[in-house]
C-alpha positions as CSV (number, residue, x, y, z in Angstrom):
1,X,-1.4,-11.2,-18.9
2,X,-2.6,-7.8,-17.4
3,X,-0.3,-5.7,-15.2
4,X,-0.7,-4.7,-11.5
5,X,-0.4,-1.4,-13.0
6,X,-3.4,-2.0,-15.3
7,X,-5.1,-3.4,-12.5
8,X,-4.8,-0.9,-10.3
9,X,-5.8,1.3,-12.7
10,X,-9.2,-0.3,-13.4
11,X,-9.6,-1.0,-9.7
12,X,-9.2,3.1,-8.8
13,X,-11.7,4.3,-11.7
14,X,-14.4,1.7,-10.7
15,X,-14.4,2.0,-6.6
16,X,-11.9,5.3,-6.1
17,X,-8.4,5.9,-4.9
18,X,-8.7,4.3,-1.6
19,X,-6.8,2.0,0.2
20,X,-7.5,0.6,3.8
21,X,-5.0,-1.5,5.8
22,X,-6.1,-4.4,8.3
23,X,-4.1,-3.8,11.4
24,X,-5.3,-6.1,14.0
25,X,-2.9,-4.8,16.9
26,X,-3.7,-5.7,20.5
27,X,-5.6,-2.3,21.4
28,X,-7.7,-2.2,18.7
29,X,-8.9,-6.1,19.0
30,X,-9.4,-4.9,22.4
31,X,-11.4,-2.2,21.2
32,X,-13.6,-4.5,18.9
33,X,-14.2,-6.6,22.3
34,X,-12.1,-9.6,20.7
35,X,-10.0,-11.8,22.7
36,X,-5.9,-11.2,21.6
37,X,-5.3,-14.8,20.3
38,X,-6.0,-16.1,16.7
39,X,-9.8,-16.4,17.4
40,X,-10.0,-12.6,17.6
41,X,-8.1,-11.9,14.6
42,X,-10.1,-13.9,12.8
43,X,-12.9,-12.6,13.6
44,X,-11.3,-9.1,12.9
45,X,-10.8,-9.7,9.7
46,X,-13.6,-11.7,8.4
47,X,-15.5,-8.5,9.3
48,X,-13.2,-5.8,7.8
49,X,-13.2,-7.9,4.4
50,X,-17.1,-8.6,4.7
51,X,-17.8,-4.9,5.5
52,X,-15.5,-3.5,3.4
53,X,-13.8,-5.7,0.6
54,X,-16.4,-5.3,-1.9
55,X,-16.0,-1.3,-1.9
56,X,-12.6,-0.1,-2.0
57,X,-9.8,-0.5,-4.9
58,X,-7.1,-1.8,-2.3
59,X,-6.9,-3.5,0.9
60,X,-3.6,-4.1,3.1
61,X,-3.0,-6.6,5.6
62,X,-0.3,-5.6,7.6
63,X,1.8,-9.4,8.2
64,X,3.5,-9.0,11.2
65,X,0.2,-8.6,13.1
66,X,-0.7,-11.9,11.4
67,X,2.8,-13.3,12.0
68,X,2.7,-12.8,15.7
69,X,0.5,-15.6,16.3
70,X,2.8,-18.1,14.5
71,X,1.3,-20.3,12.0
72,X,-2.1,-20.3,12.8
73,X,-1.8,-16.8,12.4
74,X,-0.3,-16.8,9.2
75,X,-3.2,-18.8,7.7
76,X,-5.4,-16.4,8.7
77,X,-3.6,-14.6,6.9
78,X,-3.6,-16.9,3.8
79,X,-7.7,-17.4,4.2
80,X,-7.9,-13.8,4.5
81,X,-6.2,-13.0,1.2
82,X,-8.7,-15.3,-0.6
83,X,-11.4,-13.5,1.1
84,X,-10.3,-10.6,-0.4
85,X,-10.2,-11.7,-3.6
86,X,-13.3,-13.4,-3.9
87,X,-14.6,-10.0,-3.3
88,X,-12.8,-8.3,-6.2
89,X,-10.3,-6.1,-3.8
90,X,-6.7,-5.9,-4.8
91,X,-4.1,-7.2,-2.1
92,X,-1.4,-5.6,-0.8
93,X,0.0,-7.3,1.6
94,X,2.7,-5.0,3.7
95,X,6.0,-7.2,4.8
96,X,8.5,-4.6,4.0
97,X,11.1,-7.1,2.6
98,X,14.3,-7.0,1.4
99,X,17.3,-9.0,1.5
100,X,19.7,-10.6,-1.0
101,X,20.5,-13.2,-3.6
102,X,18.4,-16.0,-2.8
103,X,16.7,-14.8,0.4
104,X,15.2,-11.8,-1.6
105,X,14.3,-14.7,-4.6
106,X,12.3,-16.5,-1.5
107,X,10.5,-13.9,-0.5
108,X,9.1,-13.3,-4.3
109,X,7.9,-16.5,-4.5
110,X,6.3,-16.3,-1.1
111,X,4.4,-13.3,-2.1
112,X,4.3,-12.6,-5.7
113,X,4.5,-16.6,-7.4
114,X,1.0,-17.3,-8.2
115,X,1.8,-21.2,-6.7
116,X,2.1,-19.7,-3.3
117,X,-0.8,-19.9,-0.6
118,X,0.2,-16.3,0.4
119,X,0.2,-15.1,-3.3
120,X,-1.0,-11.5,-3.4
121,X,-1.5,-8.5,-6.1
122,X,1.5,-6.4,-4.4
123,X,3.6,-6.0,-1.8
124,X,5.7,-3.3,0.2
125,X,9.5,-3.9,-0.3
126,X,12.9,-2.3,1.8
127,X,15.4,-1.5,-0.8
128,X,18.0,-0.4,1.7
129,X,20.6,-3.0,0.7
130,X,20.8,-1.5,-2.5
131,X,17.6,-1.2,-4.8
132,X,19.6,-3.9,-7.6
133,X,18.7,-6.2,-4.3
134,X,15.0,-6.1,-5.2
135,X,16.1,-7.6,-8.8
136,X,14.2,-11.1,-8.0
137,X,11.0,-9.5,-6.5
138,X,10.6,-6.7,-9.7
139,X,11.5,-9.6,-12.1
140,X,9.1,-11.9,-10.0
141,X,6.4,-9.3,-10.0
142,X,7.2,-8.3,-13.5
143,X,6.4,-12.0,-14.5
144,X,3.3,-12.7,-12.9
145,X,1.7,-9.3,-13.4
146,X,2.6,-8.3,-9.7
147,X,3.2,-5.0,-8.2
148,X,6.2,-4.1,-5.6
149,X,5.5,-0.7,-3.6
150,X,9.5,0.7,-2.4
151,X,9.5,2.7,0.8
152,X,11.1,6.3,-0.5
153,X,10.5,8.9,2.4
154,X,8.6,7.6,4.9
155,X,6.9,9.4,8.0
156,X,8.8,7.8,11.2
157,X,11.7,10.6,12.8
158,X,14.2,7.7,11.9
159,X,13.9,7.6,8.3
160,X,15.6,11.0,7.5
161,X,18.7,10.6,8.4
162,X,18.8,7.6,5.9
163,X,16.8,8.7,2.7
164,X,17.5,12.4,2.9
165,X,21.5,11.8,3.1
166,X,23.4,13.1,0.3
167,X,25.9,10.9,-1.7
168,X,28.7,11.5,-4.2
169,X,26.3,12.7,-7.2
170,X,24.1,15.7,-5.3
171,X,20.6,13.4,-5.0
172,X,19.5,12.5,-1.3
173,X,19.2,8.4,-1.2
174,X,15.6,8.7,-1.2
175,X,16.0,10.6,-4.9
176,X,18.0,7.7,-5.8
177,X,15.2,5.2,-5.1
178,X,12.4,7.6,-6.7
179,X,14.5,7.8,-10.0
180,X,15.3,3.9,-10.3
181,X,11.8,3.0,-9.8
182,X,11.2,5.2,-12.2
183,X,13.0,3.8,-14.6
184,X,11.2,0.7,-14.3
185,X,7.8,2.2,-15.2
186,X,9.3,4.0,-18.0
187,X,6.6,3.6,-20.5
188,X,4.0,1.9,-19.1
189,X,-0.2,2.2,-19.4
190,X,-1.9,2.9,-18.3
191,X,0.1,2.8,-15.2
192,X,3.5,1.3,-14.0
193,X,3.3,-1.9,-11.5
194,X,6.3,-0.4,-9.5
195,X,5.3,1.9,-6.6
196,X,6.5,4.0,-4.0
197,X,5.6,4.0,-0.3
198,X,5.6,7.9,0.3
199,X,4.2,9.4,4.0
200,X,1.9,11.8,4.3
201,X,3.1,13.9,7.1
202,X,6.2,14.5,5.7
203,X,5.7,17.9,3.9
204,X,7.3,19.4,1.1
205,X,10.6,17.8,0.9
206,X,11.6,18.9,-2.5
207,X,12.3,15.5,-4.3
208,X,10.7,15.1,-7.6
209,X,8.2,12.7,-7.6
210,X,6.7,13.5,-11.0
211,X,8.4,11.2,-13.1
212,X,7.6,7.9,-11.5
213,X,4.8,7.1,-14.0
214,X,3.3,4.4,-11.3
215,X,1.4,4.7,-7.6
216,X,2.3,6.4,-4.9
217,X,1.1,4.9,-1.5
218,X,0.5,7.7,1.2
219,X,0.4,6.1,5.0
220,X,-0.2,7.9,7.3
221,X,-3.9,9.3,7.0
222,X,-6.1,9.6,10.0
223,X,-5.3,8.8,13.0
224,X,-1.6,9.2,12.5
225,X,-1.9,12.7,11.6
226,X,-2.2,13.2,7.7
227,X,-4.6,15.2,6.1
228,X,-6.2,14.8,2.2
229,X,-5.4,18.1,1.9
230,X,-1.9,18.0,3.4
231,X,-1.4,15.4,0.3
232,X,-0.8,18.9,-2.2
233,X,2.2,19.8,0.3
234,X,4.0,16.2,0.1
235,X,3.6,15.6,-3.7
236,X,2.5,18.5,-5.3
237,X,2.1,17.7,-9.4
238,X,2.3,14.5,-8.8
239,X,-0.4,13.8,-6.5
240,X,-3.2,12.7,-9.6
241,X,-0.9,9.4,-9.2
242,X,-1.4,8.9,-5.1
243,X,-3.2,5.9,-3.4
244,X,-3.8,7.3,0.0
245,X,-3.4,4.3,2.5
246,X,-5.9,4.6,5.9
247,X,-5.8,2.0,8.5
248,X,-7.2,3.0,12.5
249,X,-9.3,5.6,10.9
250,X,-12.2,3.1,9.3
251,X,-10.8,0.4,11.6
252,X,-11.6,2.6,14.7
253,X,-15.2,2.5,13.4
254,X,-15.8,-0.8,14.2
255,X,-16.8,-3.3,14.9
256,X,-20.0,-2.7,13.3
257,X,-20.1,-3.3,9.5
258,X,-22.2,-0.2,8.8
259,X,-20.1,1.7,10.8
260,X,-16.9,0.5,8.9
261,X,-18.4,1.1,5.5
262,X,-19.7,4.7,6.5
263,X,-15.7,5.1,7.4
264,X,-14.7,4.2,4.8
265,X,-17.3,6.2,2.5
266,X,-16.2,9.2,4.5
267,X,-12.3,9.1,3.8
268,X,-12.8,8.2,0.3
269,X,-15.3,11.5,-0.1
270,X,-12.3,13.7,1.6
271,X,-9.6,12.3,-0.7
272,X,-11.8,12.8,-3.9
273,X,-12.2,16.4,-3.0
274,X,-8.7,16.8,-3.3
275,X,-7.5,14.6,-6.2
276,X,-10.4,15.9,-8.5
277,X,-8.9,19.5,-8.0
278,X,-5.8,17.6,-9.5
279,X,-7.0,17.5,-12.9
280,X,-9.2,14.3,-12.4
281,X,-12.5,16.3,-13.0
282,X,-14.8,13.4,-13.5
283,X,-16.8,11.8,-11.0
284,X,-14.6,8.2,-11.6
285,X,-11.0,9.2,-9.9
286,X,-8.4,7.4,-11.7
287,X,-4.4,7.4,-10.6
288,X,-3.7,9.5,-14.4
């Protein structure tokens, strides 16, 4: 059985380090000219994975936009995840879960059980109960060649005054997370299946990311502020391993499906520039 890691890895060097969210929030439907019910985010989507699915390494569907429209909304959400993989993308679908005991063991075989309709390559995962909570969804993932993605520092004002807090042993919580997950990628090739979700507007914040040996997801490109460049700043040497994450930035470009795909073109040009000065010299940028 291959690895998300693996996967990944493959999926990077063939189409580049690039991964684009599907957000289908009110304002942008309305910018597209779609009604807000389940008819427009269908339509949404169809054309983001049409115009798009084929070309990049990873695509993100963001549930709760899905969720909000109750069950028909959520199999849009499972109809879109075949899309994508008919087309050869990798799926990472972002819930943000965590829990305990057996609600955290539901949620892995919701998301990462190949028997479930909304079975999908990876997914984002809270470990803020503890990350020993996430045991079922690594173990889950671990079985069925899945990939979890931990949120570490993330970009919202909140977050700090969580994961930069200092307990009994001198590392901030966030270090705490970074080094376990870590350990769970100890070893692997090409590359680990156990991520981090890592923003990038944060800045230097003086964790060391360098020793994760798997991807580390950068949201916050585009619209919300983040640069390619301002990638060096927020993970220094370990930026050869980041998947930078863009959503409203090719999604603003529609509806048109040229206009998405020159979008999406564009932001994968701007965050080659800066990962080949990372020691990926080749024309084929891989995570390592």
């Amino acid at each position: 059985m291959e690895t998300f890691g693996a996967r990944l890895h493959r999926a990077v060097a063939e189409r580049g380090p690039l991964c684009v969210g599907i957000d289908p929030h009110p304002g942008l439907l309305a910018d597209w000219g779609l009604p807000d019910d389940v008819d427009g985010l269908e339509r949404f989507s169809r054309t983001v994975v049409e115009a798009i699915g084929d070309r990049v390494a990873v695509v993100k569907p963001q549930s709760a936009f899905f969720e909000r429209f109750g069950s028909r909304g959520v199999a849009v959400l499972e109809s879109t995840i075949r899309q994508l993989r008919n087309v050869g993308a990798l799926v990472l679908l972002d819930v943000k879960r965590g829990d305990i005991g057996s609600t955290v063991r539901a949620y892995a075989s919701a998301y990462l059980d190949p028997s479930s309709p909304l079975y999908v390559d990876a997914i984002t995962a809270s470990p803020y109960l503890g990350v020993g909570s996430l045991a079922p969804m690594i173990e889950t993932a671990a079985a069925h060649g899945g990939g979890v993605f931990v949120l570490a520092l993330t970009s919202n004002p909140e977050g700090a005054a969580v994961q930069r807090a200092v307990g009994p042993d001198g590392r901030t919580v966030a270090q705490t997370v970074i080094d376990e997950i870590s350990q769970l990628n100890r070893g692997a090739e090409p590359l680990g299946s156990f991520g981090l979700v890592v923003g990038a507007t944060i800045g230097e914040t003086g964790h060391d990311l360098g020793g994760v040996n798997g991807p580390l997801l950068a949201p916050g490109l585009g619209a919300q502020g983040g640069t390619p460049a301002g990638l060096r700043a927020v993970f220094g040497a370990a930026l050869p391993s980041v998947l930078p994450s863009y959503s409203r930035e090719v999604l603003g470009a529609g509806p048109d499906p040229a206009a998405l795909r020159a979008a999406a073109e564009r932001v994968l040009a701007e965050c080659r520039a800066v990962l080949t000065t990372a020691g990926l010299t080749d024309g084929s940028v891989t995570l390592r």
